[in-house]
VMD Tcl script that draws the C-alpha trace (Angstrom):
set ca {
  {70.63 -12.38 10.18}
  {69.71 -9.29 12.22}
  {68.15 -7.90 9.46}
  {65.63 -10.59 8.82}
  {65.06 -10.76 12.54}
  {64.29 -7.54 12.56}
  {62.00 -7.97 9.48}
  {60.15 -10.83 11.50}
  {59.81 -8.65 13.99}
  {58.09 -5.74 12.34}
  {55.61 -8.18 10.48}
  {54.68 -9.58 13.40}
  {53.96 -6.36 15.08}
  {51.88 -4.99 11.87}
  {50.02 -7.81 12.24}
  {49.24 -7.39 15.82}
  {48.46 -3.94 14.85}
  {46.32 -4.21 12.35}
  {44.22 -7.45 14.47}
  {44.16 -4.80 17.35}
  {43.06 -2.07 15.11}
  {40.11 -4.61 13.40}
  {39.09 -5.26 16.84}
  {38.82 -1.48 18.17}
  {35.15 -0.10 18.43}
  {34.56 2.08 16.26}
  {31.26 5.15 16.46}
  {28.82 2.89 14.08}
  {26.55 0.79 14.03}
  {25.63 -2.21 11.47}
  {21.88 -2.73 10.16}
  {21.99 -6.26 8.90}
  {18.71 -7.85 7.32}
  {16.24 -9.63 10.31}
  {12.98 -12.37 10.10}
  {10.56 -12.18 8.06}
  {8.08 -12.19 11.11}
  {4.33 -13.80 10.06}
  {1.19 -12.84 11.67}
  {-0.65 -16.11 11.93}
  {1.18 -19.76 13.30}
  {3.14 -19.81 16.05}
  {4.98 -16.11 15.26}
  {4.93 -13.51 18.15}
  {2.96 -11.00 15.88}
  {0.58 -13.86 15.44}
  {-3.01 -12.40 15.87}
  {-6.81 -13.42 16.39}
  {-9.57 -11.17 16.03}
  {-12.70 -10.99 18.75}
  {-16.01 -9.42 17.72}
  {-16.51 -9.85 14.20}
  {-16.45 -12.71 11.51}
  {-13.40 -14.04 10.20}
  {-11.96 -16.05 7.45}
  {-9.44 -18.52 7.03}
  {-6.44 -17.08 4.26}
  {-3.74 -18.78 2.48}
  {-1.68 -15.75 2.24}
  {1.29 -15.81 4.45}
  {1.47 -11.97 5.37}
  {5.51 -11.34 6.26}
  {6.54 -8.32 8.51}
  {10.32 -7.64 7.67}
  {12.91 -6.35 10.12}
  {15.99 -4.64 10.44}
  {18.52 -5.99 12.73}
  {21.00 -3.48 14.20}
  {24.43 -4.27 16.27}
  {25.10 -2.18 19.52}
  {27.03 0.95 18.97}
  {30.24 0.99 18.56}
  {30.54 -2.11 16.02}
  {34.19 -3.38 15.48}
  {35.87 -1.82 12.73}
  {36.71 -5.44 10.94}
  {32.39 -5.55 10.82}
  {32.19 -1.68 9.74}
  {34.23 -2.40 6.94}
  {32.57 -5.81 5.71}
  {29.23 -3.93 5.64}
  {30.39 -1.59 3.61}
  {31.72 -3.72 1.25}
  {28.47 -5.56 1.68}
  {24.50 -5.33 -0.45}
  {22.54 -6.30 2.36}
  {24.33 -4.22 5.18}
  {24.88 -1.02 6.31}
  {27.09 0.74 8.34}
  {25.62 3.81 9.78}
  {27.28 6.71 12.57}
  {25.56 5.57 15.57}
  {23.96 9.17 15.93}
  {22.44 9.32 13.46}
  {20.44 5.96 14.18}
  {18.53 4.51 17.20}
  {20.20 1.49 17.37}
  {17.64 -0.52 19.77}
  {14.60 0.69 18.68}
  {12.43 1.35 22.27}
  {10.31 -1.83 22.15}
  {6.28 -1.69 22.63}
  {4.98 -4.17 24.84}
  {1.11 -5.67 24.52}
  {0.84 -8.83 27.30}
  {-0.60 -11.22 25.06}
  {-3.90 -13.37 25.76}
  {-5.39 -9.82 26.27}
  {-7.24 -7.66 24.02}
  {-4.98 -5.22 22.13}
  {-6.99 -2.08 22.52}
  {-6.16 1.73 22.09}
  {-4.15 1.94 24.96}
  {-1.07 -0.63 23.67}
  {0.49 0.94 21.01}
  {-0.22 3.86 18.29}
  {0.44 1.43 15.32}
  {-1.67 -1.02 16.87}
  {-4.40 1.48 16.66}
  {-3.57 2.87 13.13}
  {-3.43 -0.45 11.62}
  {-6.75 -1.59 13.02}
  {-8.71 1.55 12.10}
  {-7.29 1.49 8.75}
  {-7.87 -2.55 7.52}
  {-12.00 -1.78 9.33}
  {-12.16 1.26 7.17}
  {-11.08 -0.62 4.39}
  {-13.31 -3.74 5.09}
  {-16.17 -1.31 6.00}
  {-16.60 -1.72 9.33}
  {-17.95 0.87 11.44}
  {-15.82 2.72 13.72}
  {-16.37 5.95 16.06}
  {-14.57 8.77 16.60}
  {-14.39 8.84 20.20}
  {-11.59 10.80 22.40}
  {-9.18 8.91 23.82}
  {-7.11 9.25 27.37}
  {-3.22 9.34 26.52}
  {-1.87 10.84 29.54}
  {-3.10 10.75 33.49}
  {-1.28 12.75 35.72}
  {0.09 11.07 38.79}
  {-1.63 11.72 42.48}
  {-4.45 13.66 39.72}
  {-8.03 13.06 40.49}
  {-7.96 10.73 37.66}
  {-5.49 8.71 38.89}
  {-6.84 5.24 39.55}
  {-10.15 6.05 38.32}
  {-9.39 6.07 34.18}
  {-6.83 3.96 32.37}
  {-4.53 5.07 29.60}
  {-6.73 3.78 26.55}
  {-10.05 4.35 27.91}
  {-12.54 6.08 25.61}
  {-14.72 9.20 26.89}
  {-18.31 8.72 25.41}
  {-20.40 11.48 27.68}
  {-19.39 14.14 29.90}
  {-22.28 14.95 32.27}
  {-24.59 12.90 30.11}
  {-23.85 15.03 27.28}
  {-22.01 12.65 24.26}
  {-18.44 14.10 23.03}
  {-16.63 12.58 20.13}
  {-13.37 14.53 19.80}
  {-10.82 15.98 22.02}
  {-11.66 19.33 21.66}
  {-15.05 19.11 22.98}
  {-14.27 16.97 26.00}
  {-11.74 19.03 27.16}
  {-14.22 22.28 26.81}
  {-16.94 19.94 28.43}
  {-14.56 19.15 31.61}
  {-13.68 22.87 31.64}
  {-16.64 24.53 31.39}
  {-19.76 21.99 31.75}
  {-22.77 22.09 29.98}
  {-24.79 24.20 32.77}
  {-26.13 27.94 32.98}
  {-23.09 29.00 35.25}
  {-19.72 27.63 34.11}
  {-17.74 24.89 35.83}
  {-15.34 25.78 38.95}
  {-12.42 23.82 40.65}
  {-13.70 21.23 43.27}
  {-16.70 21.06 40.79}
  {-17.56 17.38 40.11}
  {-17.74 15.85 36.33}
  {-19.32 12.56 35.63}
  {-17.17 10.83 32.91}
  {-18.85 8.08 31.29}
  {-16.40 6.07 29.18}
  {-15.46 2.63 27.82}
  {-12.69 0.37 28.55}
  {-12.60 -2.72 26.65}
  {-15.42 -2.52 25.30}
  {-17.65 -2.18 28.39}
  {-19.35 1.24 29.18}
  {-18.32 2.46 32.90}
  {-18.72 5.35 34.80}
  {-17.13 7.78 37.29}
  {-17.64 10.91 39.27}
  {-14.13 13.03 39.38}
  {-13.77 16.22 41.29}
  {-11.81 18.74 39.46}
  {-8.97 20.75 40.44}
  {-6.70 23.59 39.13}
  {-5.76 22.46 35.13}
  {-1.91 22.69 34.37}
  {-1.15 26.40 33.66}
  {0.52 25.93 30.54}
  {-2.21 25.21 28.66}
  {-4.92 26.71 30.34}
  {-5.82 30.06 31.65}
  {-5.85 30.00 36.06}
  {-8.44 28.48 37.69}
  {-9.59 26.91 34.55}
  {-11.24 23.20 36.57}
  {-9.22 19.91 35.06}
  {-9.20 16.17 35.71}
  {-5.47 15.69 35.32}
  {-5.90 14.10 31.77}
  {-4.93 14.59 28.06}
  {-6.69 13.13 25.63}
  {-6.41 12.43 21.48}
  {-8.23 11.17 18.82}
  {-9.32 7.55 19.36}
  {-11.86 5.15 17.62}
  {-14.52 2.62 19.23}
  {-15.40 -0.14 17.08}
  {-16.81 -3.52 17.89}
  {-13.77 -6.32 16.56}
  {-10.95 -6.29 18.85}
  {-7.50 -7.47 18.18}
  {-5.49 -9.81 20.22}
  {-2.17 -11.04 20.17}
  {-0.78 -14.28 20.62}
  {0.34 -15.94 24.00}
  {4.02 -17.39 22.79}
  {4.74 -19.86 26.19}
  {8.44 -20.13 26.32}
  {7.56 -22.71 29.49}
  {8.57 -20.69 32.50}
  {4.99 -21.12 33.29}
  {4.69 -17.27 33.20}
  {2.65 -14.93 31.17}
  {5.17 -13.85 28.42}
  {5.15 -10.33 26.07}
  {5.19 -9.67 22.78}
  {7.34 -6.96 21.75}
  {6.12 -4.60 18.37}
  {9.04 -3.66 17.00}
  {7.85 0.02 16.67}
  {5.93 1.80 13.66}
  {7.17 0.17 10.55}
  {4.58 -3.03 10.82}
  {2.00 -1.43 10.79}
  {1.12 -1.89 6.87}
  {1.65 -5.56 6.92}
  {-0.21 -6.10 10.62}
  {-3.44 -3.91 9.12}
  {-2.76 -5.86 5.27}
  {-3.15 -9.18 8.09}
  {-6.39 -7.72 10.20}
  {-7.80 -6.78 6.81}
  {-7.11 -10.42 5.22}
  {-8.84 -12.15 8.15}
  {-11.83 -10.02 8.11}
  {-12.55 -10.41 3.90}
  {-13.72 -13.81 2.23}
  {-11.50 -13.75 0.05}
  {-7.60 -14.45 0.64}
  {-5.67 -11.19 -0.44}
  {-3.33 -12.92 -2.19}
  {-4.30 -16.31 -2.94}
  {-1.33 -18.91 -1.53}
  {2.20 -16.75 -2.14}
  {3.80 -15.76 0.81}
  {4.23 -11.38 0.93}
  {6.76 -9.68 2.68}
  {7.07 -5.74 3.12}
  {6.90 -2.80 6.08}
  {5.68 0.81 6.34}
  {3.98 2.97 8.33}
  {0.36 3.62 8.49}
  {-1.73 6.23 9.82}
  {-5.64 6.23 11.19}
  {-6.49 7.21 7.64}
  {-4.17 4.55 5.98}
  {-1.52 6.53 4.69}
  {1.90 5.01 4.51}
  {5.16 6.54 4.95}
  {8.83 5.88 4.79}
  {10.63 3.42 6.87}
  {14.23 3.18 7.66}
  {16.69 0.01 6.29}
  {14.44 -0.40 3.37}
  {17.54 -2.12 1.69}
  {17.83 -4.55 4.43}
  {14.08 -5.34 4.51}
  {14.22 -6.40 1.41}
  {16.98 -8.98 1.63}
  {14.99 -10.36 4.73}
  {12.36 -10.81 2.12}
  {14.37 -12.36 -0.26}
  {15.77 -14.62 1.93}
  {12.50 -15.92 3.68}
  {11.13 -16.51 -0.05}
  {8.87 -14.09 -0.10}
  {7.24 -13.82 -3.97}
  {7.10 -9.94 -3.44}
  {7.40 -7.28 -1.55}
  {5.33 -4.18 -0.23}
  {7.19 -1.14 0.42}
  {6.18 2.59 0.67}
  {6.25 4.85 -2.78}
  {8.37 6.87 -0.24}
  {10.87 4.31 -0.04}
  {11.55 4.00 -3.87}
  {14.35 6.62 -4.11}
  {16.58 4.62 -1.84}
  {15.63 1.26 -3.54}
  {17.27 2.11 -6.47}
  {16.71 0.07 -9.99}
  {17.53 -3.16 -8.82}
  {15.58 -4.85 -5.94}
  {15.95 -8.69 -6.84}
  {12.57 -9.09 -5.62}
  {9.34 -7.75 -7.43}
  {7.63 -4.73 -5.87}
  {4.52 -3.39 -4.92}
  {5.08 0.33 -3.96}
  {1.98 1.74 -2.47}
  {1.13 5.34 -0.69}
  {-1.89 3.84 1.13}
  {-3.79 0.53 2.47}
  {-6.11 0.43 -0.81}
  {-3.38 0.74 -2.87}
  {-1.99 -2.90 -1.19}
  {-5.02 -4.24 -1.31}
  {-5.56 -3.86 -4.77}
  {-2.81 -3.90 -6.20}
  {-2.28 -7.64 -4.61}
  {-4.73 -9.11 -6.61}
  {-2.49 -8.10 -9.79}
  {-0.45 -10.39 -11.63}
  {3.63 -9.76 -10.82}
  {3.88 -8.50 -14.24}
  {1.35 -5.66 -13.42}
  {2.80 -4.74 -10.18}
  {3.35 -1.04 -9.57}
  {6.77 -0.95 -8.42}
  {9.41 1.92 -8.00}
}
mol new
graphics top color blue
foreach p $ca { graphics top sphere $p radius 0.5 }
foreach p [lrange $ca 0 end-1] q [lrange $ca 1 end] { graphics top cylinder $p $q radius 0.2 }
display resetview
């Protein structure tokens, strides 16, 4: 009798154990497959174009995401994933578990100045539609209490610097450092900065002072600004305003860099007669640059199965991608290395797809 007591006992505390030990947090996190997010209806990546003609499309244009648990999942869910196809458990250093969200207030136009991938993706789909666009520099950072503060915007394009037209970074910087004049620029020298800011041409006269010294030699004049490569071109994008009824203007978060493929693959279908891919509903994610290159993203696996499970009739994923795909995707593919590569290759029939 003491014996099986004591049995009892003991099984009853394993099982404790092992609940408590399913339950502990563990250093992991668990990438799980998200929506399939679309870019027209009423989506929060929804988007309208301003500024140029557009087309109505029957293509239903699917961004895919990755959805990832806090750190420290519970061990019970660490080892389900692994046991899992569509999930993965990863150590939570290695990953960014909450990917740091982009905002753009929607009802307003998208320009330069709300994300990078907003930028890349429209550049590339009016390139590929071909619609002008200018190389124009673009203000990234303003230094606060500068003499630019208040005066330019994060966004705003530079087209002149004392009259005289610049169309790359390089050259406005030199043109705010030295000037165009017989004697160079000093500090407490003005600069008239002619720029644009959604997509009206303004003006303003900025005394200089003392650049940062880690770039620049001393006494080299400065506005308190850095600037990059930006592009001026007539369409403008806009997201849509998603009212959840607080009466409020809401935000639309971009979930970072890997929609920008399917966002410029939507931009580009609005602006063509044509739809891109007749009626089918297309899933897929990468990263594009200006130029329309696209890279690697992370949880391709899990992108997929988002695919799959929204009904997607393919997906679009980068050639860089392919290696972690593996044979098997249970979806056909369209592996690409640039925008014209999706573009084209989604007017093929699945049978001619150029998958991994």
């Amino acid at each position: 009798m003491q014996r099986t007591r004591t049995i009892i006992v003991a099984s009853v505390m394993a099982v404790m154990l092992a609940v408590t030990a399913a339950l502990l947090p563990t250093p992991y996190v668990i990438w799980s497959p998200g929506e399939a997010l679309a870019f027209n209806g009423d989506s929060p990546l929804a988007i309208t174009i301003k500024g140029a003609a557009t087309y109505p499309t029957s293509t239903d244009i699917r961004y895919t995401e990755v959805t990832s648990s806090a750190a420290q999942a519970r061990l019970v869910k660490v080892l389900l994933a692994h046991q899992s196809a569509n999930e993965e458990a990863l150590p939570a250093e290695w990953v960014q578990a909450s990917p740091e969200p982009q905002m753009i207030n929607p009802g307003k136009e998208a320009d330069t100045s709300a994300t990078a991938t907003t930028t890349n993706a429209m550049v590339a789909a009016l390139r590929e539609a071909r619609i002008q666009v200018q190389p124009m520099p673009m203000v990234v950072t303003i230094s606060a209490g500068g003499p630019s503060a208040g005066v330019l915007e994060v966004g705003d394009l530079v087209a002149m610097v004392d009259g005289q037209s610049v169309s790359s970074p390089e050259e406005v910087r030199t043109a705010i450092s030295e000037g165009f004049a017989s004697e160079k620029r000093k500090v407490g020298d003005a600069v008239v900065i002619d720029y644009i800011r959604n997509n009206v041409a303004l003006s303003a006269t900025i005394t200089t002072k003392e650049a940062s010294a880690s770039n620049n030699a001393p006494g080299t004049p400065g506005i308190g600004v850095t600037f990059t490569q930006g592009y001026q071109h007539q369409p403008q994008l806009e997201f849509a305003d998603v009212d959840d009824g607080d009466g409020e203007d809401d935000e639309v978060t971009l979930l970072g860099t890997s929609e920008g493929l399917m966002l410029a693959l939507a931009i580009y279908d609005q602006l063509t007669v044509d739809s891109l891919a007749g009626e089918r509903m297309i899933a897929g994610a990468g990263v594009i640059d200006i130029n329309g290159q696209v890279t690697a993203v992370d949880g391709i696996k899990q992108r997929i199965a988002a695919a799959q499970q929204a009904g997607a009739s393919l997906m679009i994923v980068p050639r860089e991608n392919c290696e972690a795909i593996g044979q098997s995707a249970g979806i056909p593919l369209l592996a690409v290395e640039n925008l014209h590569e999706a573009v084209t290759g989604l007017s093929a029939d699945l049978s001619e797809l150029k998958g991994c």
